[in-house]
C-alpha positions as CSV (number, residue, x, y, z in Angstrom):
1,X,86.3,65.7,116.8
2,X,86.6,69.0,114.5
3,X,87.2,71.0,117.4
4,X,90.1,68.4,118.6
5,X,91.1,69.1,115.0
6,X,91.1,72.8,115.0
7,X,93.2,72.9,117.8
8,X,95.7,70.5,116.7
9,X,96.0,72.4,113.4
10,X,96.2,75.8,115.6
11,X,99.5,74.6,117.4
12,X,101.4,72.7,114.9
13,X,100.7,76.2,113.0
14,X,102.4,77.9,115.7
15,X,104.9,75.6,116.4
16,X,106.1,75.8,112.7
17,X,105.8,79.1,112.7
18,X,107.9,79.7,115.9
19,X,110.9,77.1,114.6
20,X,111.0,78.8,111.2
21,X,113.1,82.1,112.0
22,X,115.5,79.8,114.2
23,X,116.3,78.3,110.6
24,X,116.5,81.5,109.3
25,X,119.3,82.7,111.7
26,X,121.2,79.3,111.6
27,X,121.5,80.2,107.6
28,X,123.1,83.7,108.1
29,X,123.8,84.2,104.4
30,X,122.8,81.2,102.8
31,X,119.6,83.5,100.7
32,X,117.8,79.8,99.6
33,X,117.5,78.9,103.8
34,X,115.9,82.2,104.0
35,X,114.0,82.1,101.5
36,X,112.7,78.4,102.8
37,X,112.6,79.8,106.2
38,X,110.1,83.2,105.1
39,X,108.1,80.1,103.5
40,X,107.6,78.3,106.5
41,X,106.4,81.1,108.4
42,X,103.5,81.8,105.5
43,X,102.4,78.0,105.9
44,X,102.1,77.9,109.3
45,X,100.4,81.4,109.3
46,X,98.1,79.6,106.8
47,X,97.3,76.6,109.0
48,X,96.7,78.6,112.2
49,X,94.2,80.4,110.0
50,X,92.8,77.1,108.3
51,X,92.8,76.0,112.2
52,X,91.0,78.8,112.9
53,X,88.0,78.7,110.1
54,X,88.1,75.1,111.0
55,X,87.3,75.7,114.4
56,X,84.4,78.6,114.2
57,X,82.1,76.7,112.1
């Protein structure tokens, strides 16, 4: 079951992570979307990584 869980928390990380910068170019100059979309990126960085822990113990 925590492996099932690691590896759920692995992918949604990377799918965030992967959708983020498409917001960022759909906000061209709008500096709040990119800031949001540089914010994304960190939290799914962070639960790949919590994923990640998760999964090695």
């Amino acid at each position: 079951m925590r492996r099932q869980a690691a590896l759920a928390m692995i992918f949604g990380g990377m799918i965030i992570a992967f959708l983020a910068p498409i917001l960022g170019q759909l906000a061209q100059d709008d500096k709040q979307m990119i800031k949001v979309s540089a914010g994304l990126i960190v939290l799914g960085a962070v639960i790949i990584f919590s994923g990640a822990m998760l999964g090695l113990e």
